[in-house]
C-alpha positions as CSV (number, residue, x, y, z in Angstrom):
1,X,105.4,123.2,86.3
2,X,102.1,121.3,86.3
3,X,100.9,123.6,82.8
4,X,99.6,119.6,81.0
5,X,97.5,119.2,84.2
6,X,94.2,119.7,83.6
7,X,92.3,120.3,86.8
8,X,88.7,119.4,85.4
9,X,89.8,116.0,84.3
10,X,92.3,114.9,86.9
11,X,92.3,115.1,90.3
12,X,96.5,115.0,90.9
13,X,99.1,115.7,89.2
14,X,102.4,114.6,89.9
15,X,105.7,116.4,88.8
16,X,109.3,116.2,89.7
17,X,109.2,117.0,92.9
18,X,105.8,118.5,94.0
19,X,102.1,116.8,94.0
20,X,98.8,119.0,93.1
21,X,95.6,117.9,94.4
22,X,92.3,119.3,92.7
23,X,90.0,120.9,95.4
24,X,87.0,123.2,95.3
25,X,86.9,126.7,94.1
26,X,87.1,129.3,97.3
27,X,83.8,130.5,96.2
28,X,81.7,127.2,97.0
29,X,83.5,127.4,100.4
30,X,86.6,126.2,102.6
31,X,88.5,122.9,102.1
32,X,89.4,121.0,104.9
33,X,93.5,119.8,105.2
34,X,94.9,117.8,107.5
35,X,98.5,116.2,107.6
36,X,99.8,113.5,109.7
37,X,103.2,111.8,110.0
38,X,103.2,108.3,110.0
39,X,99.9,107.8,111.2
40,X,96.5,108.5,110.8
41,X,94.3,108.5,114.1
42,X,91.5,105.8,114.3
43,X,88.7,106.7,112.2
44,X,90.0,109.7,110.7
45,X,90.0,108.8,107.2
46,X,86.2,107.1,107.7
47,X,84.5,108.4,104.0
48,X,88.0,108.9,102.6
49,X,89.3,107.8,99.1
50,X,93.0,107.4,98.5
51,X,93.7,109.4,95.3
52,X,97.9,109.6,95.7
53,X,100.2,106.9,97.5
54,X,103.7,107.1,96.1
55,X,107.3,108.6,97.0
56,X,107.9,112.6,96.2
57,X,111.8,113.0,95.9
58,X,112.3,116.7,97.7
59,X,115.6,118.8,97.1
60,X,115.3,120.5,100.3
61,X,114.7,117.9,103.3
62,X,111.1,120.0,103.7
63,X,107.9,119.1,103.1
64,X,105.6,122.5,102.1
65,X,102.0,122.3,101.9
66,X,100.3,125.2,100.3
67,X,97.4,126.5,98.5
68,X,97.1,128.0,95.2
69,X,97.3,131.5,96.4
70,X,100.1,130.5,99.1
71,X,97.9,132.6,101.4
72,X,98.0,129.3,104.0
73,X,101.5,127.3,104.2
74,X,102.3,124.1,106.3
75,X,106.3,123.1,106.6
76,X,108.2,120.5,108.1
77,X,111.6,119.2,107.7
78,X,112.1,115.2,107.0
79,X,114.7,112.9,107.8
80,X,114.5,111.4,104.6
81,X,115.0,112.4,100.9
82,X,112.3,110.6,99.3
83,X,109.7,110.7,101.5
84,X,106.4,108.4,101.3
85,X,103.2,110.2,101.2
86,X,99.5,109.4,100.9
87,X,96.7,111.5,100.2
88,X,93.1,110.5,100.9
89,X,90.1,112.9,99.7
90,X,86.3,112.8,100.4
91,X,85.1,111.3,97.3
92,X,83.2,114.4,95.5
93,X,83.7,115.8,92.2
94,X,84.3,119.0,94.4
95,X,86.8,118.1,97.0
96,X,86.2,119.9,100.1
97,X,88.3,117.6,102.4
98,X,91.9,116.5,101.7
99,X,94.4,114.2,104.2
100,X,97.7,114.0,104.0
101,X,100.2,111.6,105.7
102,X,103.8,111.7,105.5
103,X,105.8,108.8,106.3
104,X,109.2,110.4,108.2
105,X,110.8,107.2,108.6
């Protein structure tokens, strides 16, 4: 899964049923990720871009977000089976910063 994607051109890549987004290597430092459901609190995304806002069809009814290494994991079941998403990044060639909201409704 995801071997077309090319990281250094693209900054997502959507397949089937997961979404990758393009971050910084660990070297230059941490990335930030936060993940909300159905809302984003007030001012939050200030200096955000939107780079994904789409439906991700799941098989399971749960919603994993993971790094590349799957050394950190976030899950949470949904209600729904084809869950809206939107993912907003600071706005560098080198994300260090990455939002994500799930709409569970």
């Amino acid at each position: 899964m995801h071997e077309s994607w090319d990281a250094a051109s693209e900054r997502t890549h959507f397949d089937d049923d997961s979404l990758f987004v393009a971050v910084r290597p660990h070297v230059d430092g941490p990335v930030r990720v936060d993940v909300f459901v159905d809302e984003i609190p007030e001012k939050f995304a200030d200096g955000l871009v939107e780079c994904f806002d789409g439906v991700l069809p799941l098989r399971s009814g749960v919603v994993c977000v993971h790094d590349s290494d799957d050394l950190v994991r976030l899950t949470r079941r949904i209600s729904v089976d084809q869950p809206h998403f939107g993912v907003l990044v600071n706005d560098t060639e080198r994300v260090d910063r990455v939002l994500v909201v799930l709409y569970d409704r």
